[in-house]
N, C-alpha and C positions, 0 to 999 in steps of 0.2 A: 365363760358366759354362755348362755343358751337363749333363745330365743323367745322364750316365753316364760315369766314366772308364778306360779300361781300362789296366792297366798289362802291358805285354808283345804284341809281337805276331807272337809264333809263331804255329800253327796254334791254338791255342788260343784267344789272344788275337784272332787274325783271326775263326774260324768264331763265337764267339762276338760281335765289333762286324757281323757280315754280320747276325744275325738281332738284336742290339740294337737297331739301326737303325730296323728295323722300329718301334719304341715310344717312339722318344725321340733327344734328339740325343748322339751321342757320340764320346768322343777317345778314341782309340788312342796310348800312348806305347809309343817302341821306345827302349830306351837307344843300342840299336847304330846304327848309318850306317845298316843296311836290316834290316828285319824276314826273323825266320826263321834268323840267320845260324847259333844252335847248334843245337841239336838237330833242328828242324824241314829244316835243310839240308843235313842229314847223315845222315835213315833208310833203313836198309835196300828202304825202300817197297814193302811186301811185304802186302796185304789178305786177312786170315782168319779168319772166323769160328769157328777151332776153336784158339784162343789169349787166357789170361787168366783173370780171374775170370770168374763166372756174370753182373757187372754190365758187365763188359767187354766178354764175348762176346755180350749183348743190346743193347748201344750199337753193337756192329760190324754186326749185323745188320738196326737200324735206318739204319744211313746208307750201306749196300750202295745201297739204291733210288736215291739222293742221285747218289750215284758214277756209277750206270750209267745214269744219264738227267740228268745236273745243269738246273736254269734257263736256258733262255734264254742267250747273250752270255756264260755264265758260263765257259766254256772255247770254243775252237776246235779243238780234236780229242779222240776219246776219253780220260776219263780211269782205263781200269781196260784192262790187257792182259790175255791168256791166260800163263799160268803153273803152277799148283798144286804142291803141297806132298806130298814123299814124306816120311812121320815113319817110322824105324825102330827097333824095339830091339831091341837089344845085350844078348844072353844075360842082364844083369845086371839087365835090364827085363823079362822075358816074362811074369813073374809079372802085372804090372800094365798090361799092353796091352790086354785084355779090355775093363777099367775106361775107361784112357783112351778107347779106340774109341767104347765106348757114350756117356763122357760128351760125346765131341765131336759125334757123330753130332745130339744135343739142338739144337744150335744147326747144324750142318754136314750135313744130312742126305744128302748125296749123298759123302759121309767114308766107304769102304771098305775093307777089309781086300784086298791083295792078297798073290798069292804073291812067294818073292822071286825065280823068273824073272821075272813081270811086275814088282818092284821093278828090275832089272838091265833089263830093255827100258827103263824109263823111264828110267833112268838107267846107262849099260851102264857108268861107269866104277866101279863098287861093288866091293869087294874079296868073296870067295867065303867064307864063313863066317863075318863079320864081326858079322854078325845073324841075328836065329832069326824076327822078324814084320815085315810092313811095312803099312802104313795109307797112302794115298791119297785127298788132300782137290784133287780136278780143279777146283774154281769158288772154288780160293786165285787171286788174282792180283795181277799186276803194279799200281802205282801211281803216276801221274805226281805226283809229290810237289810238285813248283816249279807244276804247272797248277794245282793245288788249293789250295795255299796262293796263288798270286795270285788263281784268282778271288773268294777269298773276301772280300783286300783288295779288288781291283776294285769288284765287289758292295758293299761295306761303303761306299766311295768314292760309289758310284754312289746309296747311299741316305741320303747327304747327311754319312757318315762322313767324321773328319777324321783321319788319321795322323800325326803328329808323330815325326821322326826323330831319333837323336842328343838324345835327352832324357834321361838319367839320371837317375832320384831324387837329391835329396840331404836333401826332407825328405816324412815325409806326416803331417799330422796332422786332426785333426776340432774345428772350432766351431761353436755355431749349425745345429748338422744338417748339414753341411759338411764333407768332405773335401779338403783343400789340398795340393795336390803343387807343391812345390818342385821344379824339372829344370835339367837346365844350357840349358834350351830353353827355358825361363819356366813361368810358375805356371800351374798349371790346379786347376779346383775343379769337385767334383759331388755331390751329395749321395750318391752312388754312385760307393763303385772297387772295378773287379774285377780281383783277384790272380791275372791270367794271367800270371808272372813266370818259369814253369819252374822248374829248377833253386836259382831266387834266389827263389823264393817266401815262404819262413820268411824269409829276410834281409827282405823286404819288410814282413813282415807286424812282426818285433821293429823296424823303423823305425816304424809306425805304433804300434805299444804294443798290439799282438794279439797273441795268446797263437798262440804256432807251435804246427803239427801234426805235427811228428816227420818231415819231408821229410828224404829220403836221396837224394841224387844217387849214379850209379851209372857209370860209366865202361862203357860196350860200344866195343867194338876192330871195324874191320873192317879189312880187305885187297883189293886185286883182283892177277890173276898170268895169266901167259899157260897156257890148255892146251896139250898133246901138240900138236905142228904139225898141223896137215889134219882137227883133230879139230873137229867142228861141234857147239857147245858151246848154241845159241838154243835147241831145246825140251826142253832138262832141266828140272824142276819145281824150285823150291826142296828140297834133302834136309839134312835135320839126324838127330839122334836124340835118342831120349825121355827119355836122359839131359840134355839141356840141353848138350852141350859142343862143339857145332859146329855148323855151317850153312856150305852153301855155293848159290849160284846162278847162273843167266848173266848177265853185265854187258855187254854192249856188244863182246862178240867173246870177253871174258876171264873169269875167274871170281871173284865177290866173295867171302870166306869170312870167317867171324866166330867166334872161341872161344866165343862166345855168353857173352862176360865179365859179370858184374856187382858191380865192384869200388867199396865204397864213395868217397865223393870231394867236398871239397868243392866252393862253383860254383866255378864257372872255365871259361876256354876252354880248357877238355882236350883234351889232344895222346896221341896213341896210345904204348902202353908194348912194346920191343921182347920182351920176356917172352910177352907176350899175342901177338902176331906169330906169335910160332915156335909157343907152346903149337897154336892154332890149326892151325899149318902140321902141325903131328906129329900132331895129333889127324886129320887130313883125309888123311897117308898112312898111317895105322894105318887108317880109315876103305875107302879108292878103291886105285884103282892111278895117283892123280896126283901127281905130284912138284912139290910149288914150288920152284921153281930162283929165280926171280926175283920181288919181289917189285914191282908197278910203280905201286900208290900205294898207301896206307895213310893211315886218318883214324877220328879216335873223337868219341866224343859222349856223352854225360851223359842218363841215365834215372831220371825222379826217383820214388820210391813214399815212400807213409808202409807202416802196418805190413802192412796189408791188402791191396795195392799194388791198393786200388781207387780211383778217382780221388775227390777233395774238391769236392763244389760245393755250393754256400749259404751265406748267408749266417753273419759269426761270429758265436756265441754271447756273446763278451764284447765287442763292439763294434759298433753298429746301421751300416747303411748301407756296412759290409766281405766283399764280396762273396769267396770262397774257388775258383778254377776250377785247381787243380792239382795234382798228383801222378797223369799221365795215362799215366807210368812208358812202356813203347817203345808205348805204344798209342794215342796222340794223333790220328794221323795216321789211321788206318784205323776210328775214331770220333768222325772231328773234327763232319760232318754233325750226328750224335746229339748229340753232346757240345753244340755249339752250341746245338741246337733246347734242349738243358735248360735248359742255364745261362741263355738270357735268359727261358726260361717261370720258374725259379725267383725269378729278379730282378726278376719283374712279377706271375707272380699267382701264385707259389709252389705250382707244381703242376708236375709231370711232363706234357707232352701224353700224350693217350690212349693214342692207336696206338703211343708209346715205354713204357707202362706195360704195357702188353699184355703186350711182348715181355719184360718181367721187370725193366725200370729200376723202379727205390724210390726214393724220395726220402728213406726214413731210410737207405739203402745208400750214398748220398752225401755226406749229414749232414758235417761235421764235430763234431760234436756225440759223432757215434759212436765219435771215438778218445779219448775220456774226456780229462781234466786234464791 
């Protein structure tokens, strides 16, 4: 028996057994062959501060430090590129650019308004009228998503953590103070389990007999496609607009693009819908002067929110020793650091650390207590 067990080991499930570890002994269950495989190995990887709720954008900016200086042995090369974020709006947005600027600038203070020749240098393939403002967040960047999510296993490993692969539930239940997990990988028990399950959260939680918190998986589409030949596509910044209905960035020579879907969905290993494809594609030459002609990979992934789409963590209300770490919706990864240092300060001395309370984390902001019955 170990003291803590963690069910799921996305980034969630990892950032949070790397600082469990620290207080006790603990098992990581991955249902799948290798931790990470949906949603954690499929984000956009994209780090900003100027994205989500007030509790999201204070957990991103608490694990910024994390990123750009990690532990020790914890990675072998940087893991945060230069990139940034050009946000635009679209005539049907100007009214509330003002607002947005100001509130992002709260958390993103180097977030400025530019004009939109300086939007069109930073990104010259923008179509000429297409937008009336543009906003510029320069210290958005890149995320190595696979170094982060290993070191965290790594670390986790290294602090006496044990992962277990290919374990599916088939039962969880509680005696005697005791959590019992049934797997196809064998039984584990801890008086402590934490519901890092993503998307299969609630499934998890009606196997144990806890009352679910209203988790929606959400289907996001993305794309990559070749540009214009000769065209050098590496320091475009991330550019979307303020409408939410596209993004596009550099990929590896090519260009990633995403309708910025978020289509209800049960779990599952979601496959991309050719609908959301094109929508995206027409959204991006109504946007640019880029044509997608080809399209040369496509793959989607699941974003789980309850109503507030601010993340759940602590402990359940109807069940002692049911630890809640999910609904991290597309912001897991660029709060995984945060996210971690809470959920095992919650599961030990139920307190937010300081220096993350500072920057505006609540511990009733988490609560699942807060989405009522």
């Amino acid at each position: 028996m170990s003291d803590f067990l963690i069910l799921g080991g996305g980034m969630a499930g990892a950032s949070a057994g790397y600082f469990l570890a620290e207080h006790g002994s603990v098992v990581l269950l991955e249902k799948e062959d290798q931790p990470g495989y949906h949603s954690t190995g499929r984000s956009a990887a994209l780090f900003t501060e100027n994205y989500g709720s007030p509790t999201i954008r204070a957990l991103s900016v608490g694990t910024r430090p994390f990123l750009e200086d990690p532990p020790a042995g914890f990675a072998d090369h940087p893991l945060l590129g230069p990139r940034g974020v050009l946000m635009l709006a679209p005539p049907s947005h100007a009214e509330i650019f003002a607002e947005e600027l100001a509130n992002g600038r709260k958390t993103a203070p180097e977030l400025r308004e530019v004009s939109l020749d300086e939007a069109a240098a930073l990104c010259p393939v923008l179509r000429p009228g297409a937008f009336v403002r543009a906003m510029y967040e320069p210290t958005a960047m890149d995320m190595d998503v696979h170094a982060i999510h290993q070191g965290f296993l790594r670390g986790f490993r290294a602090r006496g953590g044990r992962v277990v692969t290919a374990a599916e539930p088939r039962s969880l239940s509680r005696a005697d103070g005791v959590w019992r997990a049934e797997t196809s990988a064998g039984d584990f028990a801890a008086p402590v389990v934490v519901n890092a399950g993503g998307a299969w959260a609630d499934e998890i939680a009606r196997m144990a007999g806890v009352r679910p918190i209203g988790l929606v998986p959400k289907r996001r589409t993305a794309f990559t496609f070749d540009p214009p030949a000769g065209t050098d596509v590496a320091h475009w910044p991330l550019t979307a607009d303020l409408a939410e209905s596209f993004y596009f960035k550099p990929e590896a020579g090519r260009v990633l693009a995403s309708p910025a879907d978020e289509t209800p969905m049960p779990p599952c290993d979601v496959q991309p819908d050719e609908i959301d494809v094109a929508t995206a594609a027409a959204r991006i030459e109504a946007a640019t002067v880029l044509e997608v002609r080809r399209i040369t990979h496509k793959w989607a992934w699941l974003r789980s929110f309850v109503a507030d789409k601010t993340p759940v963590v602590g402990f359940a209300p109807d069940a002692p020793g049911f630890f809640w770490l999910a609904g991290q919706g597309g912001y897991g990864i660029q709060t995984s650091a945060a996210m971690g240092r809470v959920a095992a300060a919650l599961a030990t001395s139920g307190e937010v650390p300081a220096d993350l309370a500072r920057l505006g984390v609540r511990k009733e902001n988490l609560a699942p207590e807060r989405l009522g019955s």
